[in-house]
N, C-alpha and C positions, 0 to 999 in steps of 0.2 A: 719542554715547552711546545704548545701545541702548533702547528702550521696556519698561515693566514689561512682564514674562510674564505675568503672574495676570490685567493686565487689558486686553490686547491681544489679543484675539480674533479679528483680522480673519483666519487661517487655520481658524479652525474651524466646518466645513462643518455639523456639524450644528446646530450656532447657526442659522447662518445661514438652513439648513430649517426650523428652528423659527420664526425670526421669518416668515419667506414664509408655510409655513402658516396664519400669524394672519393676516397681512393678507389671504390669500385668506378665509378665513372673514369677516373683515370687512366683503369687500367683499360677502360673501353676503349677510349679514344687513341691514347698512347702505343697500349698494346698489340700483341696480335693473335689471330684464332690458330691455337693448336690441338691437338688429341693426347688426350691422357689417357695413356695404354695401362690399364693394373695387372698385377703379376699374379697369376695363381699359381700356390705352391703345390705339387700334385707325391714327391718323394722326399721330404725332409730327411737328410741326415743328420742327425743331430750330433754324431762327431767330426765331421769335417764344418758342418754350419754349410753349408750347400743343397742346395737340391738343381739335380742333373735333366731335369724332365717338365721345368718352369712352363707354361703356357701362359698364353693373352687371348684371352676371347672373347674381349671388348673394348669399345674402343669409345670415347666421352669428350666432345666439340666443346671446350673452354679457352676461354680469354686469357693471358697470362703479359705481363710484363719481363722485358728482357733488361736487366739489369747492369749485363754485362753490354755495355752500346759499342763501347771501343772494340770489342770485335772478342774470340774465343780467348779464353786465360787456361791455367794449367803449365801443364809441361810442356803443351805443343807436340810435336811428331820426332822422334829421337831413335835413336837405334839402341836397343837393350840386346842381353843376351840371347834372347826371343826373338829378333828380328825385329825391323822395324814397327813400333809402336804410335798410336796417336791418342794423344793422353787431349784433346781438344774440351777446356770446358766450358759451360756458360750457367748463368744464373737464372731463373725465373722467379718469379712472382706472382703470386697468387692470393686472390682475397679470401679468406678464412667462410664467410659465409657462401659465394657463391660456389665452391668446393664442395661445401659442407650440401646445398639444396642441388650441386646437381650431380654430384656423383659420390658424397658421402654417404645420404640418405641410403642412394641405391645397391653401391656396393656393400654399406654397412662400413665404410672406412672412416674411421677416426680422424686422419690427415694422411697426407700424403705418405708414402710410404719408400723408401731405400728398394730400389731394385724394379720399382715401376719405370716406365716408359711414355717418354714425351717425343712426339710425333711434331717436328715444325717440318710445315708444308712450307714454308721460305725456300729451304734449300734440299728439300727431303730426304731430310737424315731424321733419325732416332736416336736420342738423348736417354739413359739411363742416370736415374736420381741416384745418387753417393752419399747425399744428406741431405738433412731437413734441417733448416735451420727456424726455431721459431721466436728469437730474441734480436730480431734484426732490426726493429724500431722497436724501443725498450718502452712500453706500456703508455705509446701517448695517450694522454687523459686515463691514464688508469687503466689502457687494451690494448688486447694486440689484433692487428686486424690482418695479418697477412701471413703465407707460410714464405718462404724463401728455400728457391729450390736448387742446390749446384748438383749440376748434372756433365757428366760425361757423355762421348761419342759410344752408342752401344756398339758391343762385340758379339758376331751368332756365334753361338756355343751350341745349336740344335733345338733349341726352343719352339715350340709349337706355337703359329700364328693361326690361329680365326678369328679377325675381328671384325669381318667384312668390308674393311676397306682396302680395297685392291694395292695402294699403293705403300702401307703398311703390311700385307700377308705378302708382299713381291718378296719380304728380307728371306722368309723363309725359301720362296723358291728358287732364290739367285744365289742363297749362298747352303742351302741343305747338303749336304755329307750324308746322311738315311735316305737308301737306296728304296726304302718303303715309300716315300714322299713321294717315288717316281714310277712308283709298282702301276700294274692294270691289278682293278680291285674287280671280283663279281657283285654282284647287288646285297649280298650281305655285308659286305664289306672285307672279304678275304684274300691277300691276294696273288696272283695267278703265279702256278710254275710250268717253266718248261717240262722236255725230256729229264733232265739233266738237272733238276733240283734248281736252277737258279728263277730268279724273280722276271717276270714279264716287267719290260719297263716301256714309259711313255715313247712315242717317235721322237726323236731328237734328242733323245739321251741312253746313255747305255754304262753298263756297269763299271768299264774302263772311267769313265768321267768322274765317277765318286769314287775311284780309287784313287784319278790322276788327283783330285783335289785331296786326299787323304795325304799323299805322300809317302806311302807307304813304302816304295821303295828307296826313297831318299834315306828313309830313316834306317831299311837294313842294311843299306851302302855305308853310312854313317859307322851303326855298328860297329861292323865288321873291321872295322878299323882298330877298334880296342878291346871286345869282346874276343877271349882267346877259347875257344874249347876244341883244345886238344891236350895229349896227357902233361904238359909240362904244368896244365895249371891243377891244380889239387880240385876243383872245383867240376873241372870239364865234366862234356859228358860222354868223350872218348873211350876206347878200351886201352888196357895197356896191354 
């Protein structure tokens, strides 16, 4: 049996532009201006499903609603086996068209994308998407007008920032581990060694820094605690 006419509307397009209109003004007034950072993948491994060498080198001024008002959800900050973690999330919102004309077209993205970057100047942190959700108002009047975006606190893993905005490319240089990031380069771009084979590095920073951040002797201290090589273990690399 067929559905009433008078109030089946799910064909009528101009409804449906009407309702998106509003939400977009909503999300005007409501919302607030962030940067949608996209990821370019540059080393796909496609058995791990990771790539190690992700960069952002650009950055797109859009409006978004924060859905999460009551404040960040998630895990919150906990201590795992890793040491202390902040698993801090939140929600956005975003309207499907204004995504779609001002950084769909450009970048050629479909929608938002898992593993992009949102940039809120509120508190300035960086948000990495976990998921897209696109069935979060279930097709009023027959559409969906929005993407829904939960997003986590990002983690630098070494990721290359150029997006020219100063306060977005800071992550990389506050938190870089590649002693390259701090090298003196010549005008080709190559960069400089001492006597002694090591890298020429900026004033105010020195090799010792990215190793102290490395931890690397933490880790052979660690070690050495249950790594046995000597001949009792079959394995060493001792003589006997």
């Amino acid at each position: 049996m067929a559905t009433n006419f008078f109030f089946n509307n799910f064909q009528a397009s101009q409804e449906q532009l009407l309702l998106e209109n509003l939400i977009i003004e909503a999300i005007k007034i409501y919302g607030h201006d962030v940067y949608y950072v996209p990821r370019t993948i540059n080393n796909y491994d496609a058995v791990y499903g990771a790539d190690d060498s992700s960069s952002y080198d650009a950055a797109f001024p859009i409006e978004m609603y924060i859905r999460s008002i009551d404040g960040f959800t998630g895990d919150g900050e906990f201590l795992s086996k890793f040491g202390v973690e902040i698993r801090n999330q939140v929600v956005f919102s975003v309207s499907r068209r204004v995504f779609s004309e001002e950084i769909g077209n450009i970048k050629n993205l479909v929608r938002p994308n898992e593993g992009d970057i949102i940039w809120f100047p509120l508190n300035n942190r960086a948000f990495v998407i976990r998921y897209v959700n696109k069935y979060e108002m279930f097709y009023q009047l027959g559409a969906l007008q929005t993407w829904e975006l939960t997003c986590e606190v990002f983690e630098y893993s070494n990721e290359n920032f150029k997006t020219g905005i100063p306060e977005i490319d800071a992550i990389q240089v506050s938190y870089s581990t590649n002693i390259l990031d701090w090298s003196i380069r010549a005008e080709d771009g190559l960069a400089l060694l001492n006597e002694d084979d090591d890298y020429l590095v900026q004033e105010g920073h020195t090799m010792e820094d990215t190793l102290d951040i490395a931890e690397n002797e933490e880790i052979q201290s660690e070690s050495d605690m249950f790594v046995d090589f000597t001949t009792v273990d079959p394995f060493s690399e001792g003589k006997i």
